[in-house]
N, C-alpha and C positions, 0 to 999 in steps of 0.2 A: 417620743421615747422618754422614758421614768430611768431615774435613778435606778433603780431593780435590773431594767433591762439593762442597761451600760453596764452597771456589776455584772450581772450573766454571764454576757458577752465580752467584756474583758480579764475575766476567770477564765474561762473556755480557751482564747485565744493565749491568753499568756502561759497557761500550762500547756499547749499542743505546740507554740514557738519554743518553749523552754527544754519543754521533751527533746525538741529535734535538732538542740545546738550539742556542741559539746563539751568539754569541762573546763574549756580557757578563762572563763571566768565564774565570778559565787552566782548561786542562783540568783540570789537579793538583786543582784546588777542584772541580770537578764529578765526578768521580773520586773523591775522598775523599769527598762529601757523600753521592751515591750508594752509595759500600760503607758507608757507616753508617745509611743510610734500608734497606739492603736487610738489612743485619743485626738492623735494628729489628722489621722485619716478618717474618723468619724465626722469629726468635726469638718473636715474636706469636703464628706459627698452627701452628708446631713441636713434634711431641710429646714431644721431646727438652729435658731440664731446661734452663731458661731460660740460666744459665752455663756450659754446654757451647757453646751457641749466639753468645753473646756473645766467650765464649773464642775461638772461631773466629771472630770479627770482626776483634777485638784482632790475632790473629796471622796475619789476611788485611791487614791497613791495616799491621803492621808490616813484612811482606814487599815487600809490593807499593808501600809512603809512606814508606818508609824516612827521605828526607832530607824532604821535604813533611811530613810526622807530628812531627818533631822541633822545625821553625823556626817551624811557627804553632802 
């Protein structure tokens, strides 16, 4: 798995979870919570060393949370 693909895939997933909640909380928070449940679970059943997998989380939530990742 490439960086590329973990973007992909945690694009996809965070907007088809975020779609299907409801308005209790900001997207930004549903959005971050998701790319880190889905980097949890990658990294779970991933045959790819657990810190490679995490690494790309890190550098999925800093790209994409930039300002959200820093203030909470």
């Amino acid at each position: 798995i490439s960086y590329s693909s973990f973007k992909h895939l945690a694009d996809v997933y965070v907007r088809k979870e975020v779609t299907a909640q409801g308005p209790e909380m900001s997207p930004e928070e549903l959005q971050f919570a998701f790319a880190v449940h889905l980097t949890a679970k990658v990294a779970g059943i991933c045959n790819h060393a657990v810190n490679r997998i995490m690494g790309f989380g890190t550098q999925y939530l800093q790209d994409t949370f930039v300002q959200f990742s820093y203030s909470k």
